[in-house]
PABA-456601 format. One record per residue (C-alpha): residue number from 1; residue in three letters; x, y, z. Coordinates in steps of 0.001 Angstrom, whole numbers, plus 500000, padded with zeros to 6 digits. Example, Ala and Ser with C-alpha at 12.3 -4.5 7.8 and 13.67 -1.06 7.14 Angstrom:
// PABA-456601
+-----+---------+--------+--------+--------+
| num | residuo |      x |      y |      z |
+-----+---------+--------+--------+--------+
|   1 |     ALA | 512300 | 495500 | 507800 |
|   2 |     SER | 513670 | 498940 | 507140 |
+-----+---------+--------+--------+--------+
***
This chain:
// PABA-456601
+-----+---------+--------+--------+--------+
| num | residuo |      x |      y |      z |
+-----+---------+--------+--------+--------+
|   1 |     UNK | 500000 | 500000 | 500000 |
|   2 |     UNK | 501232 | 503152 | 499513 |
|   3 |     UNK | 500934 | 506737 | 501409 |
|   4 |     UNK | 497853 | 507901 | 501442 |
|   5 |     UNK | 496567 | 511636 | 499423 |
|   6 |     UNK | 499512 | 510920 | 497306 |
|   7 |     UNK | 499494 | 510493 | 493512 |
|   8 |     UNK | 501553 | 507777 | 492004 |
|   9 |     UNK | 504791 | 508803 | 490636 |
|  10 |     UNK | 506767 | 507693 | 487187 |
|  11 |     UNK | 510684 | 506530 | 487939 |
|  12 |     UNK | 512588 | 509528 | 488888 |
|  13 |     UNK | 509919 | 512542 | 490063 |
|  14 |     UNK | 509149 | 512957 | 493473 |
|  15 |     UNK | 505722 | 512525 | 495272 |
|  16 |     UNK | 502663 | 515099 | 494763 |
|  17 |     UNK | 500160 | 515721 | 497235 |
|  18 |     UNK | 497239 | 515590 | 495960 |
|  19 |     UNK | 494320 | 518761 | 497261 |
|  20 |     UNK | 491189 | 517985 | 498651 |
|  21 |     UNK | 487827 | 517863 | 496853 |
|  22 |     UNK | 486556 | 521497 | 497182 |
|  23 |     UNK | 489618 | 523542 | 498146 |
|  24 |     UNK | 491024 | 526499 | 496744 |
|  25 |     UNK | 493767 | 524102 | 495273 |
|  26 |     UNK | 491226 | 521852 | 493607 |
|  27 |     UNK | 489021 | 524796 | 492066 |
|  28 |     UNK | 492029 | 526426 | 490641 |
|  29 |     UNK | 493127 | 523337 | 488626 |
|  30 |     UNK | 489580 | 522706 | 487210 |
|  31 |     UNK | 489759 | 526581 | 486166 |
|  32 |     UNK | 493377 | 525580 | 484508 |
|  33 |     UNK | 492221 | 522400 | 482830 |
|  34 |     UNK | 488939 | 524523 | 481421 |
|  35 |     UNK | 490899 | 527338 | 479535 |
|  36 |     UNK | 493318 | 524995 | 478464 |
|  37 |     UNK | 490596 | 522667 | 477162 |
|  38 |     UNK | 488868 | 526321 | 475512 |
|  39 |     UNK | 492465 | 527250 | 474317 |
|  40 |     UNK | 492760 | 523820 | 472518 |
|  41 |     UNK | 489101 | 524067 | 471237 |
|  42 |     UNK | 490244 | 526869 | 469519 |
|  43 |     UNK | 493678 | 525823 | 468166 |
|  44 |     UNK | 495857 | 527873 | 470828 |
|  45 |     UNK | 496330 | 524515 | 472870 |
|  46 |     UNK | 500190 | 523903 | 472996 |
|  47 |     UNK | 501372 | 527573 | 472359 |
|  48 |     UNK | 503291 | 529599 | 474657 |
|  49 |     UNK | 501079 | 532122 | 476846 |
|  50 |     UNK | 502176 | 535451 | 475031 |
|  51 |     UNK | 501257 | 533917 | 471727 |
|  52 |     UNK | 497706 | 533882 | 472741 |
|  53 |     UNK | 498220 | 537036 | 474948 |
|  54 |     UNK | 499848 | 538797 | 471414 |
|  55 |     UNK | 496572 | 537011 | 469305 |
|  56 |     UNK | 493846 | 538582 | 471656 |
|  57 |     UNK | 495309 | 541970 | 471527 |
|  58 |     UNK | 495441 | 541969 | 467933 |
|  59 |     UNK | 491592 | 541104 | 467632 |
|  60 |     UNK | 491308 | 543715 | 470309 |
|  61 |     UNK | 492617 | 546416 | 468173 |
|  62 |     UNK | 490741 | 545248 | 465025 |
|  63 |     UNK | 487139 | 545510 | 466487 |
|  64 |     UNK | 487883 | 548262 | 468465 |
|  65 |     UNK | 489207 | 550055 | 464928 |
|  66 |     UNK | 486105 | 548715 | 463462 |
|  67 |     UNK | 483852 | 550399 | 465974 |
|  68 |     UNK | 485646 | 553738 | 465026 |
|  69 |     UNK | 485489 | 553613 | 461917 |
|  70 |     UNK | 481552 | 552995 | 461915 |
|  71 |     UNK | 481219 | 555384 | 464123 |
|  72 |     UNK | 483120 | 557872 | 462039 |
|  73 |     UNK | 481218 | 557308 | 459136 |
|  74 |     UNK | 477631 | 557263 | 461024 |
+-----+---------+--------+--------+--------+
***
């Protein structure tokens, strides 16, 4: 038997405790594992955090030109 609260480890890596159902700990993870399942959804799931950071501030800048310019010509 081995210790218990404690994941299973491959050859080499230490020990991880693992958090408690309903903790901060175990709230933050599902958060983690839902963007990155929303990042890969939409083809941003293996790339670096300030590609997507760089990506959404580009489509910030091109609808927030857009609503300029319509309101410029209205």
């Amino acid at each position: 038997m081995g210790s218990q609260g404690e994941r299973r480890t491959r050859k080499g890596k230490k020990r991880t405790h693992l958090a408690k159902v309903g903790t901060h700990d175990a709230a933050r993870a599902e958060q983690h594992r839902e963007r990155e399942a929303i990042a890969d959804t939409m083809g941003f799931g293996r790339t670096p955090a300030w590609v997507r950071w760089t990506a959404l501030l580009v489509a910030a800048v091109i609808v927030i030109g857009g609503v300029v310019t319509l309101v410029a010509l209205a």
